[in-house]
N, C-alpha and C positions, 0 to 999 in steps of 0.2 A: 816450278816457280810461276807464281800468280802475275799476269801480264796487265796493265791497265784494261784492256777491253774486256778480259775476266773479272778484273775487280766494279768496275763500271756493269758488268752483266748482272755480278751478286748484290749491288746495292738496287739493279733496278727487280731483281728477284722479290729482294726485300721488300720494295715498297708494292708491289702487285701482291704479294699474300698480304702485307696489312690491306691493298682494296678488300682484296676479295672476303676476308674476315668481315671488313666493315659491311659489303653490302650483302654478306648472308647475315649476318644480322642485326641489320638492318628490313632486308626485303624478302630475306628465306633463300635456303639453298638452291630450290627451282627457281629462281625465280631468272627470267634472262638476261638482268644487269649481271648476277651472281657467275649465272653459265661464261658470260661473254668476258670476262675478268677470269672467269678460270680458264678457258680458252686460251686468251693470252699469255696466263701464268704458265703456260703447257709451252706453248712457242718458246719463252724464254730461256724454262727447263732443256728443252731439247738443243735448243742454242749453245747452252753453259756444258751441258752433256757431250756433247758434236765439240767443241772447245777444249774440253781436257781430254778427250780419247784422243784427238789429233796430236794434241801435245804431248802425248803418252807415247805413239807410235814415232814420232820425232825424236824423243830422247831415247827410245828404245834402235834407233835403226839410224843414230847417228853415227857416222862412220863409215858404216858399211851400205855396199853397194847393193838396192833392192831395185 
């Protein structure tokens, strides 16, 4: 089950790949607005990622004593 801070992670997901769409082209894939937007779009990944494996390991080990 999707929890606000997941749902609020995937709409900000959302709008950092429309950035970074816009500024690769816009200003080119190398270029380092493009880098530094995708940078970011990584953090967030990682965020949302670390977010549901947690949640995964919660409902998989509720109950029982780890």
């Amino acid at each position: 089950m999707e929890g606000f801070h997941d749902k609020n992670l995937a709409h900000q997901i959302q709008n950092k790949r429309k950035e970074m769409y816009t500024n690769a082209n816009q200003f080119g894939i190398s270029d380092a607005r493009t880098l530094l937007v995708s940078q970011e779009l990584d953090v967030l990944l990682n965020e949302y990622q670390y977010s549901q494996q947690s949640q995964n390991i919660s409902v998989r080990y509720q109950g029982q004593d780890i």
